[in-house]
C-alpha positions as a LaTeX table, in Angstrom:
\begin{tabular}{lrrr}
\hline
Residue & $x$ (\AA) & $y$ (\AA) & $z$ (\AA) \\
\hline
Unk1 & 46.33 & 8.43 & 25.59 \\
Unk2 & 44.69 & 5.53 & 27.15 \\
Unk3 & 40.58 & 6.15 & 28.38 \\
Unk4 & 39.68 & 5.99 & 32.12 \\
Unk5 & 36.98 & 3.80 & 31.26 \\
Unk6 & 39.51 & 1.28 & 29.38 \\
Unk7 & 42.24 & 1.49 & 31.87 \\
Unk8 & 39.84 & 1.35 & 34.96 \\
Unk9 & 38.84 & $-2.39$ & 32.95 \\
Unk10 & 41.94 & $-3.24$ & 32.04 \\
Unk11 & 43.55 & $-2.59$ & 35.61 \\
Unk12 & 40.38 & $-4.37$ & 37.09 \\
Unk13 & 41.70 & $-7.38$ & 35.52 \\
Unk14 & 45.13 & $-7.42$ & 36.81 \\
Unk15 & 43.82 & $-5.96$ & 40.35 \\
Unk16 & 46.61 & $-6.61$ & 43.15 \\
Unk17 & 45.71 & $-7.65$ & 46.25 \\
Unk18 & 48.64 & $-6.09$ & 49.26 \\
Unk19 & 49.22 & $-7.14$ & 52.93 \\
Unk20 & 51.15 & $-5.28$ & 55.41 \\
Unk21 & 52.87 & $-7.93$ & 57.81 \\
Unk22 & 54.68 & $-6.42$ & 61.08 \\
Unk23 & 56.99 & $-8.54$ & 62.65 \\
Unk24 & 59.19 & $-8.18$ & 65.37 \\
Unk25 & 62.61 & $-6.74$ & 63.59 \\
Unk26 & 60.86 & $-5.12$ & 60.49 \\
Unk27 & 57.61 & $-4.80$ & 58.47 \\
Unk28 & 56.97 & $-6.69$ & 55.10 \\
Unk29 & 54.80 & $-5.32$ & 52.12 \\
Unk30 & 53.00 & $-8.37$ & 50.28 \\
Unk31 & 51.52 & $-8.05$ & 46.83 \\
Unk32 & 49.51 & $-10.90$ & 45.06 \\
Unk33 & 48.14 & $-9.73$ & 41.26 \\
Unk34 & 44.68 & $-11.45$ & 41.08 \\
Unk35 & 44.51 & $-14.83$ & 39.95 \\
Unk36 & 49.01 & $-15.09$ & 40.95 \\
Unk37 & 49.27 & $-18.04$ & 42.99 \\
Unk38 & 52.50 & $-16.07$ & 44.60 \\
Unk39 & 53.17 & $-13.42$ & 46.80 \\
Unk40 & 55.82 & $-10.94$ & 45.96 \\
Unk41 & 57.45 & $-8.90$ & 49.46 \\
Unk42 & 59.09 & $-5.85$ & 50.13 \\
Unk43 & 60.72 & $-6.19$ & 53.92 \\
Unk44 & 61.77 & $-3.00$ & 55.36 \\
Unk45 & 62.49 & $-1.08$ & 58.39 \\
Unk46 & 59.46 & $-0.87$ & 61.07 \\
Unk47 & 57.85 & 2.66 & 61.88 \\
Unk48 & 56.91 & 3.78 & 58.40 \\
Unk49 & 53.55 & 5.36 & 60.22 \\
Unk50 & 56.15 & 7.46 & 63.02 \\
Unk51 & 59.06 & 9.23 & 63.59 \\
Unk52 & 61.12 & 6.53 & 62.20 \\
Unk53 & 60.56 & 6.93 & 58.63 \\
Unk54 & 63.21 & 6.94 & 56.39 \\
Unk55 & 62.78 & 8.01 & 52.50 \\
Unk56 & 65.39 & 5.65 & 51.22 \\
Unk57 & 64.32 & 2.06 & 52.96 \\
Unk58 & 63.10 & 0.09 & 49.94 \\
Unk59 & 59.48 & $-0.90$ & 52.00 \\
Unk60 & 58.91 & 3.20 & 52.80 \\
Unk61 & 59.82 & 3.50 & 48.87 \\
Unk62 & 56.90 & 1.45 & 47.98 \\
Unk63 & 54.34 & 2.23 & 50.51 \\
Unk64 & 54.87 & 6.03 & 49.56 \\
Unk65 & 54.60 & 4.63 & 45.51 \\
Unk66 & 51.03 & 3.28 & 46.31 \\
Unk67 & 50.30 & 6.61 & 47.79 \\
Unk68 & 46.70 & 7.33 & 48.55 \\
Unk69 & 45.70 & 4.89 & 45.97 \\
Unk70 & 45.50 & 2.42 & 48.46 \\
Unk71 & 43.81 & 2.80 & 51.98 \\
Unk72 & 47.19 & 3.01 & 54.06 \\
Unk73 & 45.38 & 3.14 & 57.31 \\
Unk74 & 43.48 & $-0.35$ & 56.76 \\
Unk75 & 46.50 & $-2.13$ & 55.17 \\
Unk76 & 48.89 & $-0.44$ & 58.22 \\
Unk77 & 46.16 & $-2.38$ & 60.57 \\
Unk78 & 46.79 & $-5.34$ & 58.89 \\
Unk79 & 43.59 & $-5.52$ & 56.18 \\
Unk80 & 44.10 & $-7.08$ & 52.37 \\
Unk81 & 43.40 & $-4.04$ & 50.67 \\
Unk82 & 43.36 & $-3.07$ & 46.73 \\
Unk83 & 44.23 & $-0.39$ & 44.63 \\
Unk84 & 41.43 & 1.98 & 43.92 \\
Unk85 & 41.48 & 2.11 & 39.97 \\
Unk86 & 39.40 & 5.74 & 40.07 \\
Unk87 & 42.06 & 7.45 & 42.14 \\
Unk88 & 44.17 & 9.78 & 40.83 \\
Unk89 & 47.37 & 8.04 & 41.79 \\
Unk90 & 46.25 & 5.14 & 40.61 \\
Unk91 & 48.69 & 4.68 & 37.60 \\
Unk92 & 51.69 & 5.27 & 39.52 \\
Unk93 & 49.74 & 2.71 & 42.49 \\
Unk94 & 49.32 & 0.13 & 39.87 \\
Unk95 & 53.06 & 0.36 & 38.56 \\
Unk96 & 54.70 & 0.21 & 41.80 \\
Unk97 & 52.70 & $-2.94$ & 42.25 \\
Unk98 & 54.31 & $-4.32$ & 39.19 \\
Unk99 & 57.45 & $-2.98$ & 39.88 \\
Unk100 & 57.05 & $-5.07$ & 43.28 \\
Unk101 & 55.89 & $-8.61$ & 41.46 \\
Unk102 & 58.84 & $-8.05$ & 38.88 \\
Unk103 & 61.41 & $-7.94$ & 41.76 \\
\hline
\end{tabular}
């Protein structure tokens, strides 16, 4: 099993930056790994935040993947935000990032 101390440097590395974009039909997840000149998205259906979320739209997949990892609240206001490599949901944070620049 892999140290906190080594993966809190190694994920420091690879940090991703992520950018929540609303527009006027949906709402788009954006995810830059540092030093990635691209952006990878994840468009999906608006009101993740209200009554309109739905468990099996592909952007409410990811958002609920970063979990608490990530400062929802300032990303949903539209803030670049990072992962926070000392949470505990960091790991699964950090893979649904990858899973997102894979795609």
């Amino acid at each position: 099993m892999q140290s906190f101390k080594s993966f809190f440097t190694e994920q420091k590395k690879k940090g991703f930056y992520l950018q929540f974009v609303r527009t006027k039909g949906y709402d788009v997840l954006r995810v830059n790994r540092s030093g990635d000149l691209r952006w990878a998205e994840v468009r999906g259906k608006k009101g993740y935040e209200g009554n309109q979320y739905d468990a099996k739209d592909p952007l409410h997949k990811a958002l609920d993947g970063l979990g608490k990892a990530v400062d929802l609240g300032a990303l949903t206001a539209g803030e670049t935000v990072t992962i926070n490599p000392r949470h505990p949901h960091a790991k699964n944070a950090f893979a649904t990032a990858e899973r997102i620049m894979k795609s």
